[in-house]
N, C-alpha and C positions, 0 to 999 in steps of 0.2 A: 491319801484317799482319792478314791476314784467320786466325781461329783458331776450331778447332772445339774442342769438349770432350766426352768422353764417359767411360762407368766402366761396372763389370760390377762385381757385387754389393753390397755393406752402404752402412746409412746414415754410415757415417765415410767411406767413400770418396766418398762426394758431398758430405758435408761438404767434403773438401779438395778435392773440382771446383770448389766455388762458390767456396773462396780464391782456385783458382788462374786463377780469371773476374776474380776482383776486383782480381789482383797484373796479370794481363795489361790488363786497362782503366785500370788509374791507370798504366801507361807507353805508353798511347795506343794501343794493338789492338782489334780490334775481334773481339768473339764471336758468330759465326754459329751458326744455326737447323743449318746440314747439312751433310757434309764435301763436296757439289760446291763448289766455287769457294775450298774454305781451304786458305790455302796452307801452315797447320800444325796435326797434329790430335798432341794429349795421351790416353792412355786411360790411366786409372787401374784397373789389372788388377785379378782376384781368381784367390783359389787354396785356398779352403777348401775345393772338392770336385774332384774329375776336372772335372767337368761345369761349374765354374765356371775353370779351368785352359783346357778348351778351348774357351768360351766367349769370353775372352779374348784365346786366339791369332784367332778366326775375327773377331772384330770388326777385328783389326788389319789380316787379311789382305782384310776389307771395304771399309775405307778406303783400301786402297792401289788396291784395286781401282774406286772412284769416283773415281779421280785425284788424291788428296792424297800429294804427292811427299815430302812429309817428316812424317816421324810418330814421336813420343816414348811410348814405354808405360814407365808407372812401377808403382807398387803393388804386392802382394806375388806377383803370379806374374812381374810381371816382374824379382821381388828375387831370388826363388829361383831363377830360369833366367833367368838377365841374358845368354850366351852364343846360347839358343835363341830369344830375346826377339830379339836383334840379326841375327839372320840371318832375319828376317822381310821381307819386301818393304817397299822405302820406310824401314825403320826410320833416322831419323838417330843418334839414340844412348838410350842405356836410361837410366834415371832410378832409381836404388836408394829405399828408402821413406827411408833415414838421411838423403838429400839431398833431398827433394821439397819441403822449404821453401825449398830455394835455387832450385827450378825456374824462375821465372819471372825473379830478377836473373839467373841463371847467362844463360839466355838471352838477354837484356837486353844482358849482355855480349860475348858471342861476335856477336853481330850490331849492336854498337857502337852501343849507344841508349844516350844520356845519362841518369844515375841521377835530374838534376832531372827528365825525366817520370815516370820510376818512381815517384819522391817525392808526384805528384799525385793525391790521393786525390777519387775522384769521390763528390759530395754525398750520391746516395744508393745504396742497395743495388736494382739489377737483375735479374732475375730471369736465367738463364741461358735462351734462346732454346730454342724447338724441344722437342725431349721431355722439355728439363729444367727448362721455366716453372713453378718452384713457388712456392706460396706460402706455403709451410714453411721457417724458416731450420735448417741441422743444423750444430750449434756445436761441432765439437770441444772436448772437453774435458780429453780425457788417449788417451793412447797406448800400445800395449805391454801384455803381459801375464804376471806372475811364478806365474799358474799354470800346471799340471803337466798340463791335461787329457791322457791319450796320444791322444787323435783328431787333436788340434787341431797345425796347421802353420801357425796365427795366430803364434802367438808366436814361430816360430822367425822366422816372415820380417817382423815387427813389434818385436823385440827385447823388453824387462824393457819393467815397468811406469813410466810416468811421467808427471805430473798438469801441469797449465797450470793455470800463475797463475791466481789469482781474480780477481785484477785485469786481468787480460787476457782471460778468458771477458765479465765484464760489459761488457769496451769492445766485444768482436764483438756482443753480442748487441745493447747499445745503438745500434750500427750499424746490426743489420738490422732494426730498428726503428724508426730513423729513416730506413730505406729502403721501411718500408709493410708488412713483414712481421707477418701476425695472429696466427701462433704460432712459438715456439720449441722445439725439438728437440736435447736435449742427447745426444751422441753419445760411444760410444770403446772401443776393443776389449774393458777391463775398466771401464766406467763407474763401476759400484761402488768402485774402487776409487780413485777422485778422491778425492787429500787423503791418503793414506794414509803415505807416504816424511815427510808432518810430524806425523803425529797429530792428522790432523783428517778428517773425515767427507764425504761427498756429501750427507748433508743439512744441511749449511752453505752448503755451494754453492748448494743450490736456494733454501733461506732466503734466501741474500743477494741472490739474481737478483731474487725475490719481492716483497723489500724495495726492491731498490736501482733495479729500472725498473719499468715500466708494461708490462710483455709482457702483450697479452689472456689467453691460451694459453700454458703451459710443457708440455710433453711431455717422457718419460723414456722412451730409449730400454734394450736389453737391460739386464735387473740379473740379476744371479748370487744366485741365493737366499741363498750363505750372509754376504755385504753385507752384511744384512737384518737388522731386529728389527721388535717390533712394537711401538716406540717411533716405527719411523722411516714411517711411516702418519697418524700426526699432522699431519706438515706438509699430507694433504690437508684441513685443515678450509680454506684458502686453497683456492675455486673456481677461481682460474686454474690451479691445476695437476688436469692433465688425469688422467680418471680409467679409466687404463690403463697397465697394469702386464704387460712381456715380461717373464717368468720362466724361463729355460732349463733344463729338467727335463732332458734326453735319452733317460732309462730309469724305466722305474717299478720295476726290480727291483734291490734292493740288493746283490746282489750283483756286476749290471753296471756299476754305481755305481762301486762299487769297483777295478774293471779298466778303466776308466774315468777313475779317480782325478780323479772328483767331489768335490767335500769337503757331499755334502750324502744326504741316507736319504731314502725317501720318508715317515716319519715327521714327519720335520723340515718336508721340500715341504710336506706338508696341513697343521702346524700352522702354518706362515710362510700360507698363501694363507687360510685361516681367518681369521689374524685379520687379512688385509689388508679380507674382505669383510667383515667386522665393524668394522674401522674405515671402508671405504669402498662404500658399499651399492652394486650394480649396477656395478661395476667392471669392467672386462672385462679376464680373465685371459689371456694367449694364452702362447703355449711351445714349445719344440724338440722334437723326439722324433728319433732316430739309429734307423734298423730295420736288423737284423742286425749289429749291431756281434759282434767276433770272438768266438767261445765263449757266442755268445748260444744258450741253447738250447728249448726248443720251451716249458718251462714259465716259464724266465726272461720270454721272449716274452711269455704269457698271464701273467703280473703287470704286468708293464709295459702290456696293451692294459687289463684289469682296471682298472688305476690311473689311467690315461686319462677311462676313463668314468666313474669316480669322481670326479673332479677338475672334473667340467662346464666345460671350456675354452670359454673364447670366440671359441677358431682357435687354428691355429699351423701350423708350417711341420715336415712330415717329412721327412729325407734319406735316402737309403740310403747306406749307411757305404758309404764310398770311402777306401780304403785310400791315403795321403799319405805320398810318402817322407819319411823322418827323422821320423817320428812311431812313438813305442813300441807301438801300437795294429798297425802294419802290419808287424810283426816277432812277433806275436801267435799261439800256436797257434788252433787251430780257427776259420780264416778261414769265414764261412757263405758258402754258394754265391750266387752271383748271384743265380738263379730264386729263391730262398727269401728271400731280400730284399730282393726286386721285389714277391713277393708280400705280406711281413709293413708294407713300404709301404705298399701299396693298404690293409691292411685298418686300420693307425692312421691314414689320413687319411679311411676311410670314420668311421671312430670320431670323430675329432674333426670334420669337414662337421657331421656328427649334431649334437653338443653344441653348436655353431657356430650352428645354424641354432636349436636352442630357445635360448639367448640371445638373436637376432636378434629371436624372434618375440614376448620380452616387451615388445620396446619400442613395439610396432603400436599405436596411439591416441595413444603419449605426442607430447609436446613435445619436441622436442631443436634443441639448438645445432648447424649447422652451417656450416663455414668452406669456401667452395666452390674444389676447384682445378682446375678444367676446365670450358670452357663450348664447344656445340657448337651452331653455328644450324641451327636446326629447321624453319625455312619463314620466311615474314615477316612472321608474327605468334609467333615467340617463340623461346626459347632452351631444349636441354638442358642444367642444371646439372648436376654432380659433385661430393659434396662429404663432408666427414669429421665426425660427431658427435666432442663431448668425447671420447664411450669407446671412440671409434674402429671406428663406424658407416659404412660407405660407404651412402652415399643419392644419389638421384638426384630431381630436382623441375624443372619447368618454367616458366620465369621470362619476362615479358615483353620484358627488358632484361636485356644478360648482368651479370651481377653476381660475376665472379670476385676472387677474394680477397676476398668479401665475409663476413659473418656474418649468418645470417638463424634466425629461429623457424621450425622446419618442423615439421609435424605427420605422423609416421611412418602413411601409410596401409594397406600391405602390405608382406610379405618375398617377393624374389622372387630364387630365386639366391642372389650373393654381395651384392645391394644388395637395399635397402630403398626403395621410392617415396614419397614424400613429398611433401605440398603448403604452401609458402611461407605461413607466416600471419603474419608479422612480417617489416617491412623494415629494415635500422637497423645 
């Protein structure tokens, strides 16, 4: 069968696209570039905001509308609304997150494909077609989350916290790496807390990847500040691991922290990213920020933008609170108005663009590493590159011969925007 893939928001849900590319190809399907001609499309939901909720719905109801007759939505808005999920066009049946590692035998079986293909595991790791050709592997690593935040409807529809084998993260990673993958991407709703249900750490994990393969690149995706010490900064004297660090703040005011039920102060924030940049020079810090969360009030506000600017971010992504049923946040006195947190939006992601852009612009002369993941012909005499610095630089350069998935010396010549231009001085 012909099978499309696609997903709405985080890097763990594409993580488990690219599994379920790898479970539908070793039972002999095929994964198409675009839902014309498949005659089965999977979307792995999201549901962390309204906007990522219906987000979701309108992709399903896209694909049905390109003529893909049968279509599976799993992930977590289709966990929490499995009812409204299934009364979508085309839907053939919902896929809870509990069962989405059976998604691909359950399949297998209702359409009476023998388990010896299932069984055959293809040589190497494939990129997934079409807008999901990356050249980044995202390696789940744990699942679930045993905090409390009250915003978050992660964890209701991801259930408790729980870690995958070590033993079984190194055999996926050694995979996609013997499938031509140049960096690796550890992924998981509370990442940080990989290892913890045996009393063992995430920086073991990383240690042992470190140790036990040849990945060029390791990349860490979300950590939860209070994970963290400033022991655990050390394992960057090892250059393959990449020097970039998501740190999810959401408020710089402690007391929205608090109603929030963060377990972290901004006291805490600035001495944890302190000594990260002290152990890890030119790091590029990036972070969450929530605007208008509920009883946020006009001076709460102006600590949190305060603390922003303070913090010299390297990017990061602002939401406006969108109130999630069954979450203790949307049950909340003093809901802020829309308008006022539309506005306090715009003005922390004017705040961080700002610190975003003088980060970018110390790197203009240097050298950097980048691993290119998009290449676009340019005439016929050469190519537009795409591609990511260690510290997670978007750069563009133009190359005689496309060179994707490559790694090249680029020499940063201006900031322009969200990328930086650059010109290739090292091939290899």
């Amino acid at each position: 069968m012909k099978i499309y893939l696609d997903t709405i928001g985080c890097r763990l849900n594409q993580s488990e696209i690219e599994t379920l590319a790898r479970g539908f190809r070793a039972a002999g399907h095929e994964i198409v570039a675009s839902a014309a001609g498949a005659d089965l499309a999977v979307v792995n939901t999201c549901a962390v905001t309204a906007d990522a909720a219906a987000d979701s719905r309108q992709l399903i109801r896209h694909l049905a509308r390109a003529g893909v007759s049968q279509i599976v939505p799993t992930g977590c808005w289709a966990t929490l609304q499995p009812k409204e999920a299934a009364n979508l066009p085309n839907v053939l049946k919902v896929v809870s997150n509990d069962q989405k590692e059976n998604l691909v035998a359950q399949f297998n079986s209702e359409f009476r494909i023998q388990n010896s293909e299932f069984d055959l595991e293809p040589i190497s790791r494939q990129p997934i077609p079409g807008l999901h050709r990356r050249t980044r592997a995202f390696i789940k690593v744990q699942d679930g989350c045993d905090n409390a935040c009250t915003f978050c409807i992660t964890t209701v529809a991801r259930g408790q916290g729980r870690s995958r084998l070590l033993a079984d993260v190194i055999a996926d990673v050694q995979f996609a790496l013997a499938g031509g993958t140049k960096e690796i991407v550890l992924t998981g709703v509370h990442l940080g807390s990989w290892g913890q249900e045996w009393g063992r750490h995430l920086r073991e994990l990383v240690k042992a990847i470190l140790d036990q393969t040849e990945t060029p690149r390791l990349r860490l995706s979300s950590l939860e500040p209070w994970d963290l010490d400033a022991d655990f900064f050390s394992l960057w004297t090892d250059r393959r691991l990449m020097p970039h660090l998501h740190l999810p703040l959401q408020s710089g005011s402690e007391s929205t922290l608090r109603r929030m039920a963060r377990r972290t102060t901004p006291a805490s924030f600035r001495a944890l990213v302190a000594a990260a940049r002290t152990s890890i020079p030119d790091a590029a810090i990036t972070t969450d920020i929530i605007a208008g969360f509920p009883g946020e009030t006009d001076s709460e506000f102006a600590e949190t933008l305060e603390f922003v600017r303070e913090m010299d971010f390297a990017g990061g992504h602002v939401f406006t609170y969108s109130a999630r049923p069954e979450t203790a946040a949307s049950r909340m006195r003093g809901q802020v108005r829309p308008e006022v947190r539309k506005k306090r939006n715009a003005i922390l992601r004017e705040a961080l663009e700002e610190s975003a852009k003088v980060y970018r612009q110390k790197f203009v002369g240097r050298r950097m590493s980048v691993l290119w993941e998009s290449v676009t012909e340019l005439d016929e005499w050469g190519w537009q590159m795409e591609g990511w610095t260690e510290n997670y630089l978007r750069v563009r350069a133009a190359a005689s011969s496309p060179r994707w998935n490559e790694v090249d010396e680029v020499e940063l010549a201006e900031v322009s925007g969200e990328a930086a231009r650059g010109v290739i001085r090292d091939s290899g």
